[in-house]
ROKENU-287730 format. One line per 4 residues: their letters; for each residue x, z, y of C-alpha. Coordinates in pm, whole numbers, plus 50000, padded with zeros to 5 digits. Example, Ala and Ser with C-alpha at 12.3 -4.5 7.8 and 13.67 -1.06 7.14 Angstrom:
BEGIN
AS	51230,50780,49550; 51367,50714,49894
//
This chain:
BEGIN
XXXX	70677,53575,06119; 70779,53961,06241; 70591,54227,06332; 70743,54202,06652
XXXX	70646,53867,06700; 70282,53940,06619; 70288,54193,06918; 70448,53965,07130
XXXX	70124,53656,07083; 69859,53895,06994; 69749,53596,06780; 69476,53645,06489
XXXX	69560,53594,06117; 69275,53485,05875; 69056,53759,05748; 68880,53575,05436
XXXX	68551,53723,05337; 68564,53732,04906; 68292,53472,04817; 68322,53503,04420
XXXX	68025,53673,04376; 67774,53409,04589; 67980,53086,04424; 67893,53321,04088
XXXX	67547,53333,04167; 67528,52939,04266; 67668,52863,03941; 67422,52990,03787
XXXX	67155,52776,03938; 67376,52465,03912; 67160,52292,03658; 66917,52284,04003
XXXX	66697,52546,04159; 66322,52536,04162; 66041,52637,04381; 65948,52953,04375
XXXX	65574,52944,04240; 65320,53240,04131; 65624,53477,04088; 65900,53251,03869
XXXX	66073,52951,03936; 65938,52629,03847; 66053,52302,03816; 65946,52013,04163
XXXX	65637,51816,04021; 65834,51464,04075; 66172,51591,03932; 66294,51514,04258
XXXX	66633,51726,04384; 66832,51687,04724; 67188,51825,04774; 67227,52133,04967
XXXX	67560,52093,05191; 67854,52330,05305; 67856,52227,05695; 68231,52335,05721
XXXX	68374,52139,05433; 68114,51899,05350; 68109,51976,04948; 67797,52025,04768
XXXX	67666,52401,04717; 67396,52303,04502; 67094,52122,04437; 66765,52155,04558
XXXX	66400,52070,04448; 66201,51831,04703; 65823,51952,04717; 65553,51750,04732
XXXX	65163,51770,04782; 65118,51903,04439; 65354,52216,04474; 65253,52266,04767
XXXX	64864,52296,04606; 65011,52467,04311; 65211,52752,04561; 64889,52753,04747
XXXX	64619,52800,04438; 64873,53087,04319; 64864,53285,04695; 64516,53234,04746
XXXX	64476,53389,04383; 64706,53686,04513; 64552,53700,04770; 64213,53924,04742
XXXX	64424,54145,04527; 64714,54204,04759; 64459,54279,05047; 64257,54552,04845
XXXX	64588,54738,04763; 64571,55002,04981; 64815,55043,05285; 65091,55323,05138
XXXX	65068,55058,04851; 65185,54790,05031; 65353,54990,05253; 65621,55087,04972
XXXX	65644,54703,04820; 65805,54612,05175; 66017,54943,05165; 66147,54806,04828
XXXX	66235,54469,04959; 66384,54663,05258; 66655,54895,05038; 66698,54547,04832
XXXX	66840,54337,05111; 67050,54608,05201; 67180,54667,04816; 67281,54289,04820
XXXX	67376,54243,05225; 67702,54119,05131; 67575,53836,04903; 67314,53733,05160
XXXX	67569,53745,05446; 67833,53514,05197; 67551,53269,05099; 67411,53268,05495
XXXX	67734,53162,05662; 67849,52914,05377; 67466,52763,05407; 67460,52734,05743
XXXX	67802,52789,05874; 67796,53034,06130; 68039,53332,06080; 68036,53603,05880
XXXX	68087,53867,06110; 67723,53759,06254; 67555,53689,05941; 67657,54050,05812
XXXX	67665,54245,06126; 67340,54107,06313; 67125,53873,06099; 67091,54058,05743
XXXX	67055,54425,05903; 66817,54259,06101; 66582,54153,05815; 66611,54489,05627
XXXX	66510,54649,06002; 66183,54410,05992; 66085,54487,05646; 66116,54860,05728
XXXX	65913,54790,06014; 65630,54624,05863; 65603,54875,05575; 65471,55125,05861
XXXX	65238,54895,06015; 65090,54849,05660; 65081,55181,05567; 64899,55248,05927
XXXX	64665,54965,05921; 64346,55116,05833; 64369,55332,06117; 64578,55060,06401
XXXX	64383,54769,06283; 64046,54927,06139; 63828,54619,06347; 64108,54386,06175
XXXX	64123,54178,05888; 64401,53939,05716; 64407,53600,05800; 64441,53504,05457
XXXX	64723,53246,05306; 64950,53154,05546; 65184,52865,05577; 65551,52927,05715
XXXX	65816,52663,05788; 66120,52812,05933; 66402,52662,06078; 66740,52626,05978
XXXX	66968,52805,06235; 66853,53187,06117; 66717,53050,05805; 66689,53436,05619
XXXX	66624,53657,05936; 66322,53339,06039; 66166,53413,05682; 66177,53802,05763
XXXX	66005,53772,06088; 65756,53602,05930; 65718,53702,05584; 65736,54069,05689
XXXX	65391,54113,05895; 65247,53860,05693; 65246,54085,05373; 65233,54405,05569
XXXX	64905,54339,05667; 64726,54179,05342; 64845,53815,05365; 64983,53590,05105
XXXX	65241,53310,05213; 65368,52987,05120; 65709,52951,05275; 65941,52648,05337
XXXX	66266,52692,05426; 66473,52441,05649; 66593,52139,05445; 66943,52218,05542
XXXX	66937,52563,05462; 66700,52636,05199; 66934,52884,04989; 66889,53264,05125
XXXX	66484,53242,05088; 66555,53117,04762; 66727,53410,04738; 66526,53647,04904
XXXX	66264,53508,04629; 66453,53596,04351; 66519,53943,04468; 66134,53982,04556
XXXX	66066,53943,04200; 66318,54173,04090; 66185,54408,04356; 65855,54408,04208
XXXX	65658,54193,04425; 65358,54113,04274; 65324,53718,04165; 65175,53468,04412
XXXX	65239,53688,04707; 65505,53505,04811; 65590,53114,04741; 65860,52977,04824
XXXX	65834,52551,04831; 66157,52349,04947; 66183,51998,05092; 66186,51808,05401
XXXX	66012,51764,05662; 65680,51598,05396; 65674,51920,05255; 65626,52131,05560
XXXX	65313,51818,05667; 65182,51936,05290; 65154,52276,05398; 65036,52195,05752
XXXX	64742,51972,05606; 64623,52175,05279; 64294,52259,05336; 64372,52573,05128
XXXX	64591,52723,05375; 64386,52960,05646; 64699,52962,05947; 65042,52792,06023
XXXX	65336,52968,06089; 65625,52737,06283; 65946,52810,06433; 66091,52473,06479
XXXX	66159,52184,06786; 65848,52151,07040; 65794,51776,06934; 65725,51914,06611
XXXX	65532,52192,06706; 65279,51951,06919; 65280,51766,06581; 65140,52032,06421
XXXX	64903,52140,06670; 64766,51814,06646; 64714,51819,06308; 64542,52112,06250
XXXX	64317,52080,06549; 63939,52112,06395; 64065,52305,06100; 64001,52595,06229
XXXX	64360,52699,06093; 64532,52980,06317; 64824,52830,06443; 65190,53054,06588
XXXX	65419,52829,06769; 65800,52961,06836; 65959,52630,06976; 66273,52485,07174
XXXX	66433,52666,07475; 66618,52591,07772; 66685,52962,07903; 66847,53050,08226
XXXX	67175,53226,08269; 67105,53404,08635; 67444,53566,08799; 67390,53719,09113
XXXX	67714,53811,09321; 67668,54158,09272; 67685,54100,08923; 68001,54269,08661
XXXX	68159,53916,08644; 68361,54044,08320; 68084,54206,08190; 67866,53834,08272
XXXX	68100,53621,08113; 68123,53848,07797; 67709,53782,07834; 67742,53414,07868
XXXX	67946,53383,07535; 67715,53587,07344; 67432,53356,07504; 67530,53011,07430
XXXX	67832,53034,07166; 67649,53230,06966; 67559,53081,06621; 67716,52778,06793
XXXX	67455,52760,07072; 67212,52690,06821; 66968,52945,06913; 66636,52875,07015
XXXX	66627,53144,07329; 67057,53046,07398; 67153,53076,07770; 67205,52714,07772
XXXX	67149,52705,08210; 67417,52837,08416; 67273,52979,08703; 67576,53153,08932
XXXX	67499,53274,09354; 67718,53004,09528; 67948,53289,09667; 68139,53399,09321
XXXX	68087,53028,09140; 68447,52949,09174; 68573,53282,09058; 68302,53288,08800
XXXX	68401,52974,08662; 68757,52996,08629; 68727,53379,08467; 68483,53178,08246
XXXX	68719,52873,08132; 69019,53114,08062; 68802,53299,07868; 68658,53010,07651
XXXX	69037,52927,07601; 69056,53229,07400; 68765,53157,07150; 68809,53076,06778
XXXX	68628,52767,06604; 68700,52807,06238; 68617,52873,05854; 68268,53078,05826
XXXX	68412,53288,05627; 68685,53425,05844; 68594,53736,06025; 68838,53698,06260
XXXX	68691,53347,06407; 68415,53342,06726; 68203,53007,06630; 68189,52845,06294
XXXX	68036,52458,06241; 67756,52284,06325; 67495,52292,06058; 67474,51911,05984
XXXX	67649,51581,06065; 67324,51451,06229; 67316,51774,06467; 67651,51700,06532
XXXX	67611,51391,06652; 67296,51453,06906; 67508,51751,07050; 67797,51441,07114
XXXX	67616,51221,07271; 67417,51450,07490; 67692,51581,07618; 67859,51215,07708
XXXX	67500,51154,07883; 67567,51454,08084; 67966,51340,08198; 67803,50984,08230
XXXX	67516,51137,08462; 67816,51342,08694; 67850,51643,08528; 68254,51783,08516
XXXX	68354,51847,08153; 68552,52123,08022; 68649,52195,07696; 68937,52409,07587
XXXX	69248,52331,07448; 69206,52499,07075; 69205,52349,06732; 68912,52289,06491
XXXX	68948,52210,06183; 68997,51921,05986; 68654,51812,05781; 68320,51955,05861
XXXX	68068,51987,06141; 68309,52132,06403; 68236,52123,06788; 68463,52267,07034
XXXX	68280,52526,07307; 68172,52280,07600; 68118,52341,07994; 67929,52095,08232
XXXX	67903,52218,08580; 67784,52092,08864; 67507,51955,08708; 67190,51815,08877
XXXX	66851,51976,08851; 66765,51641,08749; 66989,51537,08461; 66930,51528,08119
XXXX	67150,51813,07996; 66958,52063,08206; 66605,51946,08100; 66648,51887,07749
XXXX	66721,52141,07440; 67127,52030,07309; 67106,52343,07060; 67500,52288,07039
XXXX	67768,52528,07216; 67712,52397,07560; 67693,52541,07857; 67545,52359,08183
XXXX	67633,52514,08528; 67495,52514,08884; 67456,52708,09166; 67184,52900,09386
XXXX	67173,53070,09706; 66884,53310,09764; 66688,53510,09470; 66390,53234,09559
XXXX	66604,52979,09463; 66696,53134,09164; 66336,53196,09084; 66268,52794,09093
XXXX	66565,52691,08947; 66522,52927,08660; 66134,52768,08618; 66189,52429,08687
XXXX	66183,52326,08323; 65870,52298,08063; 65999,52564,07851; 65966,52918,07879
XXXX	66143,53101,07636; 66372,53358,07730; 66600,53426,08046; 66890,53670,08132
XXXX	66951,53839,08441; 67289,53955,08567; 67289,54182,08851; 67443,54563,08943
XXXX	67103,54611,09149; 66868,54718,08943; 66553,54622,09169; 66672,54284,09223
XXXX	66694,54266,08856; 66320,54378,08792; 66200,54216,09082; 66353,53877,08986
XXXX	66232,53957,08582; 65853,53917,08647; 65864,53585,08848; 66035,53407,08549
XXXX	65870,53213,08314; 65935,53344,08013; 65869,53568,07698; 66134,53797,07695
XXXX	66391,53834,08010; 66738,54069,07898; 66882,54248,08197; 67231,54240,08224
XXXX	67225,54197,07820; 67142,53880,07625; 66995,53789,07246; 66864,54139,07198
XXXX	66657,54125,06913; 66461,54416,06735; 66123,54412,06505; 65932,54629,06716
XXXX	65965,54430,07005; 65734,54078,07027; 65893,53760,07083; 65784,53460,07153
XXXX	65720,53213,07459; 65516,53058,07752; 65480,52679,07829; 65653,52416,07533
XXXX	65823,52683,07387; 65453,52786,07210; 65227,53074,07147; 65195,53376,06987
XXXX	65452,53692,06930; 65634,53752,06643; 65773,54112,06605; 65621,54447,06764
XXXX	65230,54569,06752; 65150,54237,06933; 65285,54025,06659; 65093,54191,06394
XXXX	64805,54111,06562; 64915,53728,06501; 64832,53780,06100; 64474,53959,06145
XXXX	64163,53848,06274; 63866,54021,06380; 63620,54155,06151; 63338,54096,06412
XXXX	63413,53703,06392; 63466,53709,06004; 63084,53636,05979; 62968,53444,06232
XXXX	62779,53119,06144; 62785,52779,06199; 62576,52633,06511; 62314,52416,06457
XXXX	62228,52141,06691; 61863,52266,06923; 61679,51924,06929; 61630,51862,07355
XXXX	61320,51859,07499; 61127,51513,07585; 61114,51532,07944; 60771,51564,08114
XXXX	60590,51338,08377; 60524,51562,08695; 60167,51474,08802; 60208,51475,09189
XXXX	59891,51649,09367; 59812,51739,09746; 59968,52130,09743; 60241,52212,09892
XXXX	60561,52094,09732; 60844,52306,09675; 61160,52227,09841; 61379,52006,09698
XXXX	61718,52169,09592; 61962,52027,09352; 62287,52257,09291; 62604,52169,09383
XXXX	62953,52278,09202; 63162,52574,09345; 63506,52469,09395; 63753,52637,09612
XXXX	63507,52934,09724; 63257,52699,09869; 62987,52486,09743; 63075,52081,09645
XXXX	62850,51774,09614; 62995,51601,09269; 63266,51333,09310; 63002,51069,09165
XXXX	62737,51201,09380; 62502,51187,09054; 62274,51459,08931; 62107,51534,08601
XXXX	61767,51726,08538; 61729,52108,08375; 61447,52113,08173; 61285,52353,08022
XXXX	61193,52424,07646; 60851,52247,07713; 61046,51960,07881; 60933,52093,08254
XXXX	61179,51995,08502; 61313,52329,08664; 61580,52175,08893; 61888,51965,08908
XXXX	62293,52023,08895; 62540,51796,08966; 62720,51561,08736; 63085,51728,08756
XXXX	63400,51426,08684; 63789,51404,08635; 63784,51420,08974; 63606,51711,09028
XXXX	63782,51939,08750; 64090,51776,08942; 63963,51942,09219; 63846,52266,09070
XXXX	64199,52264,08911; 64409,52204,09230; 64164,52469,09356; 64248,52727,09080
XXXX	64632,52698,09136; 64619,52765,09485; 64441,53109,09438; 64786,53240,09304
XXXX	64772,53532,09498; 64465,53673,09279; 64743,53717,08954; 64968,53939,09224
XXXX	64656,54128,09338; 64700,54492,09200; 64515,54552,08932; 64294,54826,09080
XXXX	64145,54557,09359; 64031,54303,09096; 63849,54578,08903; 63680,54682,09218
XXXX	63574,54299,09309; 63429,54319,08909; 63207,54613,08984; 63146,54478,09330
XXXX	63018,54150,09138; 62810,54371,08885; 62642,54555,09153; 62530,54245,09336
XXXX	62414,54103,09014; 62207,54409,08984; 62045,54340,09314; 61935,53980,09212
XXXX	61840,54133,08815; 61451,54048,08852; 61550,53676,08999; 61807,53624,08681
XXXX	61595,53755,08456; 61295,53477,08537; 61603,53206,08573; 61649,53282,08148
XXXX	61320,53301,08058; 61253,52979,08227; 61530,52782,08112; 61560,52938,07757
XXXX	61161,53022,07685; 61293,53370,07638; 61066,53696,07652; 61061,53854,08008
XXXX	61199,54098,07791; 61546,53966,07624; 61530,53782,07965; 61612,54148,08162
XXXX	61811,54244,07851; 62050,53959,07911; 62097,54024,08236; 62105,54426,08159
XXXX	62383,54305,07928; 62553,54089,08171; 62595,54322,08428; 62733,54639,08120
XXXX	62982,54334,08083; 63123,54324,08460; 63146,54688,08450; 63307,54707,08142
XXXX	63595,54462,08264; 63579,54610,08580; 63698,54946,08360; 63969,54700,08181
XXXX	64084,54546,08467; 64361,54854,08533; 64360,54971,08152; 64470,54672,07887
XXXX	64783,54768,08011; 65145,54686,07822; 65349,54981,07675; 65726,55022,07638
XXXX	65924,54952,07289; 66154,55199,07199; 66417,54950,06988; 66744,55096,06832
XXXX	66962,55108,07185; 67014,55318,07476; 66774,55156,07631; 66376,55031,07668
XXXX	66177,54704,07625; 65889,54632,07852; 65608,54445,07717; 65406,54359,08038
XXXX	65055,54190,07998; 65087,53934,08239; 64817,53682,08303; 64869,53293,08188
XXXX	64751,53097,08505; 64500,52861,08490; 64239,52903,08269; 63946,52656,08174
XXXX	63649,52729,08019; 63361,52572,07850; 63058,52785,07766; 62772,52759,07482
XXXX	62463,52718,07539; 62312,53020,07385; 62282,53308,07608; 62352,53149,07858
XXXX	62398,53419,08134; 62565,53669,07908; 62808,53387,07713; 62915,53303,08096
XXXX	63017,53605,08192; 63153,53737,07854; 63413,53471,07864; 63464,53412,08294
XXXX	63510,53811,08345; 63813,53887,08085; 63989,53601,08216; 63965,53682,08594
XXXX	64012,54082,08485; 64361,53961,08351; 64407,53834,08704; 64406,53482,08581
XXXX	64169,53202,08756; 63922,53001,08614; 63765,52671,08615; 63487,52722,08419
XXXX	63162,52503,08277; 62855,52665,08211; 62587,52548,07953; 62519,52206,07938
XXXX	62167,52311,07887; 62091,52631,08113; 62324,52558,08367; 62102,52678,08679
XXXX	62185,53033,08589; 62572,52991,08674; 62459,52801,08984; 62290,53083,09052
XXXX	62569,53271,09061; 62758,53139,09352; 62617,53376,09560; 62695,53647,09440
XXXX	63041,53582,09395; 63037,53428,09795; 62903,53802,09842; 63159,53990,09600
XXXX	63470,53913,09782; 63613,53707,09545; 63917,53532,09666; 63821,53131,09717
XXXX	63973,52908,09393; 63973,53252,09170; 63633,53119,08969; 63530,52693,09031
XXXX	63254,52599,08839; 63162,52239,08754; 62841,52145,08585; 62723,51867,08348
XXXX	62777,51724,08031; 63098,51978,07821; 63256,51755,07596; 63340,51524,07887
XXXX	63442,51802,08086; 63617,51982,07833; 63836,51710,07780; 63900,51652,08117
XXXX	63977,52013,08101; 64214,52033,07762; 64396,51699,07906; 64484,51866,08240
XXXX	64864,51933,08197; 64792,52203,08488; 64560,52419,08267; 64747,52685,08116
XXXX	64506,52770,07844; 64136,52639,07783; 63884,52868,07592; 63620,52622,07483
XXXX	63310,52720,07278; 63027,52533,07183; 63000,52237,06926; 63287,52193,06641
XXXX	63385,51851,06795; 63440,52011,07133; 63647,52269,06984; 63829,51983,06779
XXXX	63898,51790,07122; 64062,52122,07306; 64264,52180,07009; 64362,51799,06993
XXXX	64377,51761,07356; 64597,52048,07462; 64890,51918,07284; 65021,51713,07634
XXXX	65168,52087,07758; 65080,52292,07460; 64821,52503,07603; 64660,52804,07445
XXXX	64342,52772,07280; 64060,52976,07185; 63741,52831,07032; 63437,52940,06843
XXXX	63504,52616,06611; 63167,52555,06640; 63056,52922,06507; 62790,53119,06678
XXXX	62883,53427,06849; 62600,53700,06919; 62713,53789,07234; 62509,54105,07270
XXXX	62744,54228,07026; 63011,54426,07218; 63211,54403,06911; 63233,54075,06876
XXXX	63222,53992,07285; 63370,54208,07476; 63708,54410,07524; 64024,54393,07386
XXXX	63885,54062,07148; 63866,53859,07412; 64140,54045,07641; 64452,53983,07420
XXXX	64395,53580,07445; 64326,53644,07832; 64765,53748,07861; 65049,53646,07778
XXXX	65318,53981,07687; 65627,53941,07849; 65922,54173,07687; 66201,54301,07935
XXXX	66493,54477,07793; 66651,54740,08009; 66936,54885,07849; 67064,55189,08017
XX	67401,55354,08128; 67746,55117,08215
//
């Protein structure tokens, strides 16, 4: 062919990376490699190996050991062995381990970005340019928040061992974001890699020990799927780590509920693509294949939803088709191609016969005219449009190269399009108008919304999502605080069960009876009678009866619920108004102290004393989140771009609670007021016990101004009522503390839409304890951080 001729077609030649020096280093572990076990390789327990596969030719790279429940044990006796050790070193100390593994990845890049994209078979050009720099950038990152922990984290301590399963689409950047803050901040991990992709942590693990990475710090066991349920159910193992599908994830949630294991879920996606018409269409459809053809679309956060304003749609699309006519589906190792193969035959299949569900269902296919390759996983890039809000392909996760398409009309529209899915991962937002942009970025439900910019991903930045796609941050000062705990809960004890009082005959005589009053619920801003229209007795520690509640029902948490979600407006009041409706609550409480304080001592046989303490306590508490209220504020990330990330503290919706019986004034309000602060509403159940001194309460919240539906309390018995509660699939997140097997049955229970959780596990909390009550411990699980990148300039 001439030169001339090469002008002329403007065609690409292959540009072969040189892979001699990764097939060098698998032939040297062809015999089989090991797990990676108290700081050497070691042989599985069984003996038992699996092939790992090249996804573009199909040929063996090597072979890999299958873990079972004994090295799982044996990876997990050598972290937690590590693990006091590793947690003592001082900060700088650990600080300069993680610098070390930083300059390493970087002195081998190349051989991680050859054994990446033959692994998992996206291209080169990603694997070197994006994912390895990446990891070193994470490992950098982490070294500073180790070397500043005594000072950022000094009420902070380390989880312990932790558990990791990554996934296999970003198999060695997944094990930085992980393994980075874990051993930043004093934590010891057992790791599993993806099944399909287990060779960079391998690795990454020989390199650590080269590095100088002190033995049992980091394990690394390989397997399947029964390796990662090993990890997940060792009793030895103090939190779970999991990137992975959201059927899993729910899995896993189930399974550790009661284990009081600390559990970070990064799950499936089905992000929206928004294009408004005053959008850069070039500059959009440049976005839209970096969203979805990236890695081959299989990327948890992709831009798999097409959403395009009906008046450019036509133009839109056909830019968009003669631009996918251009891309390159080829060898991972050519730097000249756009989209490599599909990690696995299985994968390749589910992406097939989604997409003939989707033509089947009405959507028009389009898929350009280009060649793949013969042999391999290979999937051309795919369009659907005109898709229904109903059909599969736009409800469920393809994680393949394809891209489903329809159309709005107004911003609103937009808005419910975008959130009419149960994930909430990530969206994009394409728009010239920069407060359209950041008016439209807030309403979405998701983690992290890119503005006119998509898959931006830096360390000091969280991410993470809302709804199925899971909990918790990883990346930034917020997912640090993922690995830590607080030092104030390290000792708390567990509850024992008070022994209830044998009720007492009333001995009827000819005085004056008191009136007969038996509390109702407070739903909606007004008082209730209970659905069942039954009562039970409050007694007192003699066994006195001191009045009645009502028996609260599914029906009446249904209620309280439906209530709750109608006060919307209360999470769009400005921050400043619900911090003035706190203080406004604290000062009628302080009108009403003497009358609260002989509620306690009746209920609890308290001292007038801790009686007027309790309520002294109560009302420091109101004030106090009356002062947070405008002041647990987010902060902007300063990533490596011209540009910013906003991490906004936004509340999570609908929030139930179920309170202990201890303190049973102070308990209420510790956990009601940080939630409402946040600008969330709650539907919350006071002590089974005491209740009389929440029912108390209505009035002064009907005298506070507090919005109706923005606090709905139902009385009676809490483990019915907290399951009622962690069942509700319109409960955002349910704090529940009392009895283990309460806390057992929200953890269990909130698997139906993967609600938050935060329990006591059946610890005892001493509430008078601001450490360990009030402020930023209870605040960060009362948000959810939202990250918006704003990149500046043209």
């Amino acid at each position: 062919m001439s030169v001339a001729r090469y002008f002329d077609e403007m065609s690409y030649g292959p540009a072969p990376e040189a892979d001699g020096e990764a097939r060098a280093w698998l032939k040297r572990h062809e015999s089989g490699f090991g797990h990676f076990i108290g700081g050497k390789f070691v042989q599985p327990a069984a003996g038992v190996h699996f092939d790992a596969m090249d996804p573009a030719t199909g040929k063996k790279l090597g072979r890999v050991a299958q873990g079972d429940a004994a090295d799982v044990d044996a990876a997990v006796v050598a972290a937690r062995k590590a693990q006091g050790s590793w947690a003592k070193l001082p900060g700088h100390a650990r600080a300069r381990h993680l610098y070390a593994l930083a300059r390493a990845v970087q002195r081998h890049a190349r051989l991680f970005a050859v054994i990446e994209a033959l692994d998992n078979g996206k291209p080169v050009r990603e694997t070197r340019d994006i994912d390895v720099p990446l990891v070193a950038r994470h490992f950098y990152y982490h070294a500073g928040w180790a070397q500043l922990q005594a000072t950022e984290f000094a009420d902070q301590v380390p989880v312990g061992v932790v558990g990791q399963i990554i996934p296999w689409n970003f198999p060695l950047l997944m094990l930085a974001w992980k393994v980075a803050p874990a051993l930043a901040l004093g934590n010891t991990v057992v790791l599993k890699p993806a099944e399909f992709t287990p060779l960079t942590a391998l690795l990454f693990a020989e390199i650590a020990a080269a590095a100088g990475l002190p033995a049992g710090v980091l394990n690394v066991v390989t397997g399947d799927g029964r390796t990662g349920a090993a990890i997940v159910g060792h009793a030895g193992v103090d939190k779970i780590a999991f990137t992975g599908s959201s059927e899993v994830g729910k899995l896993i949630r189930a399974e550790t509920a009661g284990s009081g294991k600390s559990l970070t879920l990064e799950l499936g996606g089905k992000s929206p693509f928004i294009v408004f018409d005053d959008a850069d269409i070039d500059g959009a459809i440049e976005g839209v294949v970096d969203a979805i053809w990236f890695n081959q679309g299989q990327v948890c956060c992709a831009g798999s939803r097409l959403l395009v304003q009906e008046g450019i749609a036509d133009k839109f699309h056909a830019r968009l088709k003669r631009r996918m006519q251009n891309l390159r589906v080829g060898n991972p190792l050519d730097k000249a191609i756009d989209m490599g193969a599909i990690v696995a035959p299985v994968q390749l299949e589910r992406i097939k016969a989604l997409v003939a569900t989707g033509v089947a269902e009405g959507a028009e296919l389009f898929q350009p005219e280009i060649d793949l390759p013969t042999g391999g996983n290979f999937y051309p890039p795919t369009l659907l449009a005109h898709v229904q809000t109903a059909a599969t392909v736009a409800r469920e996760e393809i994680f393949g190269p394809v891209l489903v398409s329809m159309t709005f009309r107004t911003p609103d529209e937009a808005v419910m399009l975008a959130n009419n899915t149960r994930y909430g991962l990530a969206a994009s937002i394409w728009s010239e108008t920069i407060g359209l942009a950041l008016d439209i970025a807030p309403k979405l439900q998701a983690g992290v919304v890119w503005i006119n910019a998509t898959n931006l991903f830096d360390a000091a930045v969280g991410f993470g999502g809302y709804r199925e796609s899971g909990y918790g941050r990883e990346g930034g000062k917020e997912g640090a605080y993922e690995y830590l705990k607080p030092k104030a809960w390290a000792g708390r004890k567990a509850r024992v069960a008070a022994e209830l009082p044998e009720p007492q005959e009333n001995v009827a005589g000819f005085d004056l009876p008191d009136l007969d009053r038996t509390a109702k619920l407070f739903v909606g801003g007004k008082q209730a009678r209970p659905d069942g229209n039954y009562s039970r007795p409050v007694l007192s520690p003699k066994g006195v009866r001191l009045g009645e509640v009502g028996e609260g029902n599914r029906k009446d948490i249904r209620n309280a619920v439906a209530a709750a979600r109608g006060a919307e407006g209360w999470s769009k009041a400005t921050a400043h108004n619900r911090a003035q409706i706190l203080y406004y609550m604290a000062e009628n409480l302080s009108a009403r102290a003497d009358e609260f304080a002989a509620r306690i001592a009746a209920m609890t046989g308290a001292s007038k004393a801790k009686a007027v303490a309790e309520v002294d306590a109560s009302i420091g508490r109101l004030f106090a989140y009356g002062a947070w209220a405008d002041k647990f504020e987010g902060t902007v990330h300063a990533p490596p771009l011209r540009g910013v990330a906003l991490a906004m503290n936004e509340p999570i919706g609908v929030v139930g609670i179920v309170c202990p019986d201890e303190a049973p004034m102070l308990s209420f309000i510790s956990l009601l007021a940080p939630v409402i602060a946040m600008g969330n509403r709650a539907v919350i159940v006071p002590s089974e016990r005491h209740p009389l001194v929440a029912t108390d309460f209505y009035q002064v919240l009907e005298t506070s101004d507090v919005p109706a539906g923005v606090v709905n309390i139902v009385t009676g018995a809490a483990k019915d009522l907290a399951k009622t509660l962690a069942d509700h699939d319109d409960v955002d997140a349910i704090w529940a503390f009392g009895t283990k097997e309460i806390a057992t049955l929200a953890e269990k229970l909130s698997v139906g839409n993967l609600k938050r959780v935060l329990t006591d596990h059946g610890l005892v909390t001493d509430w008078f304890d601001q450490a360990a009550a009030e402020g930023p411990i209870l605040l960060r699980h009362a948000v959810q951080v939202k990250n918006i990148w704003i990149p500046y300039g043209e």
